[in-house]
N, C-alpha and C positions, 0 to 999 in steps of 0.2 A: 504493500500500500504506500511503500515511501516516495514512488517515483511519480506518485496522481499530483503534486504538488509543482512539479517541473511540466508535467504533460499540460496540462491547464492553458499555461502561456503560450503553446506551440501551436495548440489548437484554435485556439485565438487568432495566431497569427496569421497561420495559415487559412483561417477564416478572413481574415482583414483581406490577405491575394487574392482571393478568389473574390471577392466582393468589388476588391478596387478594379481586375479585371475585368468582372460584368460590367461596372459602372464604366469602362474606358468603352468597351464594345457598346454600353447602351449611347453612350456620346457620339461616336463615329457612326453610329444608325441614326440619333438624330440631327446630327449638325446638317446632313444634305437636306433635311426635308425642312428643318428650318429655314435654309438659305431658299430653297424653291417656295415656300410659302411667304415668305418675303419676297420674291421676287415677280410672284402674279399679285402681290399686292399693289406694289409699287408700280407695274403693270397695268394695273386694271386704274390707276391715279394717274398715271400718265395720258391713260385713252381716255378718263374723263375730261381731264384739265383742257389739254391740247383738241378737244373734238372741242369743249365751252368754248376755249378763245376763236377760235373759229366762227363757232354759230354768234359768238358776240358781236363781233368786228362787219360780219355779213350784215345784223340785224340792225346794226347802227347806221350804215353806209347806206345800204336799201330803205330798209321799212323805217326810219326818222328824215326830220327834215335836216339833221347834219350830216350834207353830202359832203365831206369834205377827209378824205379817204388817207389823205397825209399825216392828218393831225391826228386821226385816230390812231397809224402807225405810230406816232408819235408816246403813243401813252404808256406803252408797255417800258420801253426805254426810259419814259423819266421815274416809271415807278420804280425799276431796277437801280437806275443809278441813286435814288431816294434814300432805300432801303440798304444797299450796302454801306453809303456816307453813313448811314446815322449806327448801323451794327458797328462799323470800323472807331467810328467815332466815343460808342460808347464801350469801348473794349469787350463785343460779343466777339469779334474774330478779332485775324491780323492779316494784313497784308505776309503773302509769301513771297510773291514779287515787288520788287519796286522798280520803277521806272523813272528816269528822269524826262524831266521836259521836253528835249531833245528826242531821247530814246522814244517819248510817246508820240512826238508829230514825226517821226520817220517812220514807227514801225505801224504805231493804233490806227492814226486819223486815215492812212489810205485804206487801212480793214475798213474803218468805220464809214467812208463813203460809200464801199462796196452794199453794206449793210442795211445805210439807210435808203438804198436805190432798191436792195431785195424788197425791204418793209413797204416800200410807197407804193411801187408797182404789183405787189403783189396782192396789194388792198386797192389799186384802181382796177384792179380784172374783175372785181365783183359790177363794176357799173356796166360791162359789157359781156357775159359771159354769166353762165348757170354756175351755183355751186357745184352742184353735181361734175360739169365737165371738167371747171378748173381743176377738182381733185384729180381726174384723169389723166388730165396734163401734167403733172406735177410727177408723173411716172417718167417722164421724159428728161427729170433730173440727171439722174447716172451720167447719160449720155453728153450733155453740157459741160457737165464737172471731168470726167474723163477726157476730153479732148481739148479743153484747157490746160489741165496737166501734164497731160502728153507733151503738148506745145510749147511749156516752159520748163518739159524736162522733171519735172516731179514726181510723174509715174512714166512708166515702159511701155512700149507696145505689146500688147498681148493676145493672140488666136484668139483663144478662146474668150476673152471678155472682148472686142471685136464682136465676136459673135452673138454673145449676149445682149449687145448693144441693135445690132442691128433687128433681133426679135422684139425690143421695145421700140422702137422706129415703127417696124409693120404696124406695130401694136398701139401704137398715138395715132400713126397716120391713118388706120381703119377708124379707129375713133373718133378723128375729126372729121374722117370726109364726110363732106356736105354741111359741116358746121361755117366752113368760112364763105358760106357766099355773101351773107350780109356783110357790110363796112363795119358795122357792130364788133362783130365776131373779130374780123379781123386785128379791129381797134384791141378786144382782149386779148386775143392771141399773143399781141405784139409786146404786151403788158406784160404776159408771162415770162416771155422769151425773156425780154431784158431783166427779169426780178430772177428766172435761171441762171443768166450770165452771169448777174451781180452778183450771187448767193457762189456762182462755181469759182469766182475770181479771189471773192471772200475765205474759199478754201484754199487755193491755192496760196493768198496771201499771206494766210495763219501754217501754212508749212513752211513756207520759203522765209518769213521775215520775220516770225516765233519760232522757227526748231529749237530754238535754243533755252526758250522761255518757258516756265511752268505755270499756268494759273489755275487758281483754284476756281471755285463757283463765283465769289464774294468776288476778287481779284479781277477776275471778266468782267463783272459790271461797273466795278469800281474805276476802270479804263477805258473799257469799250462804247459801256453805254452813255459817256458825256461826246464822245465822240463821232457817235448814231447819232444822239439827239440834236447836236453842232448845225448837219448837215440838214436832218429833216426841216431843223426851223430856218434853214435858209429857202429850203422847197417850199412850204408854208408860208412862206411871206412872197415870194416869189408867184404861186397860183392860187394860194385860197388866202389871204390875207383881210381880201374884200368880202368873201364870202362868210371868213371867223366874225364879222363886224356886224352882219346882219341878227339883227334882234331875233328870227327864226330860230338861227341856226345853235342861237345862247339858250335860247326855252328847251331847244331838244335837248338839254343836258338837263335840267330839270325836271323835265317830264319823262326822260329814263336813265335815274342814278343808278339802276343797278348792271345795267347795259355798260353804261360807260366805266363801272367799279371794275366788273369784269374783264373787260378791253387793258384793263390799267395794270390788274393785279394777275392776272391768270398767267400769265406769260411766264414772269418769275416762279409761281410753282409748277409749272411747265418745266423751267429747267432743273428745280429741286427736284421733282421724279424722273428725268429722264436721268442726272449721275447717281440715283439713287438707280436705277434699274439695272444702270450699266455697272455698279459696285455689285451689286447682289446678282446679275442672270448675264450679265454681257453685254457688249455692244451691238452683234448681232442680234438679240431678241429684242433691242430697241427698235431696229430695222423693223425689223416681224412687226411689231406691234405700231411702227409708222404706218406700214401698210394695212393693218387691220383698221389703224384711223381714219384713213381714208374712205375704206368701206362704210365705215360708221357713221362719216359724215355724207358720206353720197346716197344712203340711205337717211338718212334726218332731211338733206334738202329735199329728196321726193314726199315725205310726210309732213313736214313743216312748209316747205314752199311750192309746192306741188310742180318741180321740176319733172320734166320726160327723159327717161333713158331709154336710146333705142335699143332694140335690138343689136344693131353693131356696133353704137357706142362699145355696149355691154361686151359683147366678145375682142374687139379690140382694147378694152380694157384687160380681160384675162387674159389675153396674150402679153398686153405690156409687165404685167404684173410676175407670169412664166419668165419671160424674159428678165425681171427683176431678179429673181431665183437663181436664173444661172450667172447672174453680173457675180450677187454675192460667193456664189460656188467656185465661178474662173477667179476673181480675187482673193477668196483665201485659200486656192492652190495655187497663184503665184505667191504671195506671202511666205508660204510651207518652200515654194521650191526656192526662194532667196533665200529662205534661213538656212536649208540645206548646203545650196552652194558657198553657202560664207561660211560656213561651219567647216567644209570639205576643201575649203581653201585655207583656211588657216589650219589645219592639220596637215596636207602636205607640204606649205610654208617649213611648218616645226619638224614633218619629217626628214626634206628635204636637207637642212639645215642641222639635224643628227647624224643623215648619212655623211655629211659633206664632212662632220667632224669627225668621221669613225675615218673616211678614206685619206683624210689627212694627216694623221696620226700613225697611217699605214696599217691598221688593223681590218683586212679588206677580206680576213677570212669566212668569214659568217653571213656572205650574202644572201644567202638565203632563210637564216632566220631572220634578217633587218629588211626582206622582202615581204616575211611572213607578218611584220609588227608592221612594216607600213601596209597593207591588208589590213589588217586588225583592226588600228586606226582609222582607214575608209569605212571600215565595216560600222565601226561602233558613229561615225558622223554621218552615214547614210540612214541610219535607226535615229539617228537624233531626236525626231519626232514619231516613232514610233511604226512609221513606212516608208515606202520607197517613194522615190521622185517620182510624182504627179508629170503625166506625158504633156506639158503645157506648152514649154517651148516649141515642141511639133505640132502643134496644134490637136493631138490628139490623147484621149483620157483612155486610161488602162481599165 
């Protein structure tokens, strides 16, 4: 019976492993489904937010007497740059970047024209053009930002997204035919195009003239949106200045505060869910659920505004949407196939540069096992990502 005194605490112990183990293994079963549960939340707040600002900005533009489609771009940008002055200011965050004066009118103010050209024009295509289509057109992004890039060298030629491009092309262009024969139509059309450009240039701008710069959410608006707002109010004084002055168009802000709250303030937590989706589910399922947006709102405008989708609207829309599918699939198999190649390049680099010290040292006997390790090493940099090189530069997939 002497030894029930020592056993006691082993058993113990050995109970605590066994427990702390279950409890490791219950953690690793829940952490994913936490992060997936957060991630259709955030999800399902993003497609509310971003469909609201939307149906706000139509509702004000259209159905009030404030036609004046600049200024209400205008609102989301001064509520942003609002809200981060006064967080910064009362020490809720901190600036992660700083910029100097200089740094900001070389690198922000030209993003920020780009910007305020997407905002204006993209809210004057509601006076000429259905909601419903504009959503359709906006499929035709890819292709805008793609060939900007290409052209200044920021991204590469690629087959296969090439290819994908050109199935959104079919896929706009079946949708619009026979939308442009009115001057109307056109007028919007034209509205898009350039709020595309603007928006693709805006991308381009933020790689080429930020690669080097980190901003956080706060930090974006703290820069960017004095320098969105800069340019709007020079647009706004420029075309609708006469029109802001009209006693009409001051009533329509009183007679719908909650129209214009939302125009002002949605936008911002527009972008609070969208880094929130992309920290929890990816940037990819941001995509996904951009395009479920669209759906969402091209069905609101037939119920709310009793918009018509034809028939080949509608399937020229599914094709552009297909064709969206495969932009994202040929880019992130070029993606995969550069990280490959930079991986498989800098491994032969350092083998290269092994061998060259074995053969000058004169120890040139063991070629073949220093053949076998440089093998090796291809080996283990062609698994880097867990497969083989994606057939893209030939333009064909395995």
């Amino acid at each position: 019976m002497a030894p029930l005194p020592r056993l006691a605490p082993r058993l113990a112990h050995e109970k605590t492993r066994s427990n702390v183990k279950e409890i490791g293994q219950t953690n690793a079963t829940t952490a994913p489904t936490t992060s997936f549960v957060k991630g259709l939340l955030y999800s399902l707040l993003y497609l509310l937010f971003s469909t609201a600002v939307i149906l706000s900005n139509k509702h004000i533009i259209t159905e009030t007497n404030f036609s004046c489609p600049i200024a209400v771009s205008s609102l989301g940008s001064f509520f942003g740059w609002a809200v981060s002055v006064l967080a910064i200011s009362c020490n809720v965050t901190k600036l992660k970047t700083h910029l100097t004066l200089q740094q900001w009118c070389v690198y922000v103010l030209p993003i920020g024209v780009c910007t305020a050209l997407s905002l204006a024009f993209a809210n004057m295509a509601y006076f000429y053009l259905a909601l419903s289509f504009i959503q359709m057109v906006k499929a035709f992004a890819p292709v805008v930002t793609f060939v900007v890039l290409v052209s200044f060298k920021l991204d590469r030629f690629d087959v296969n997204v090439v290819l994908a491009i050109t199935v959104i092309v079919a896929g706009c262009f079946t949708a619009s035919y026979g939308q442009t024969e009115a001057k109307s139509a056109q007028l919007g059309l034209a509205c898009m195009l350039i709020c595309e450009v603007a928006e693709a240039f805006r991308s381009a701008g933020m790689q080429y003239l930020l690669a080097t710069k980190s901003f956080s959410l706060f930090d974006g608006m703290y820069y960017f949106s004095p320098a969105t707002l800069l340019f709007l109010c020079v647009l706004v004084y420029l075309f609708e200045w006469e029109q802001l002055k009209d006693p009409e168009h001051l009533a329509a802000i009183s007679e719908n505060p909650f129209a214009f709250l939302a125009a002002s303030c949605l936008g911002f937590f527009v972008n609070l869910a969208s880094l929130a989706v992309i920290q929890n589910a990816g940037s990819l399922t941001l995509k996904i659920v951009s395009q479920l947006k669209n759906v969402v709102v091209i069905v609101a405008a037939v119920v709310l505004y009793d918009d018509v989708v034809s028939t080949l609207e509608l399937a020229g829309y599914v094709v552009a949407i297909c064709g969206f599918a495969m932009y994202q699939d040929a880019k992130k198999n070029a993606y995969e196939f550069d990280a490959i190649e930079k991986v498989e390049s800098m491994t032969l680099s350092e083998t290269s540069g092994f061998l060259k010290g074995r053969n000058h040292g004169g120890l040139t006997e063991n070629n073949g096992r220093e053949e076998a390790l440089y093998a090796a090493h291809l080996g283990k940099g062609s698994n880097i990502l867990g497969r083989t090189k994606p057939a893209v530069a030939t333009g064909g997939r395995g």
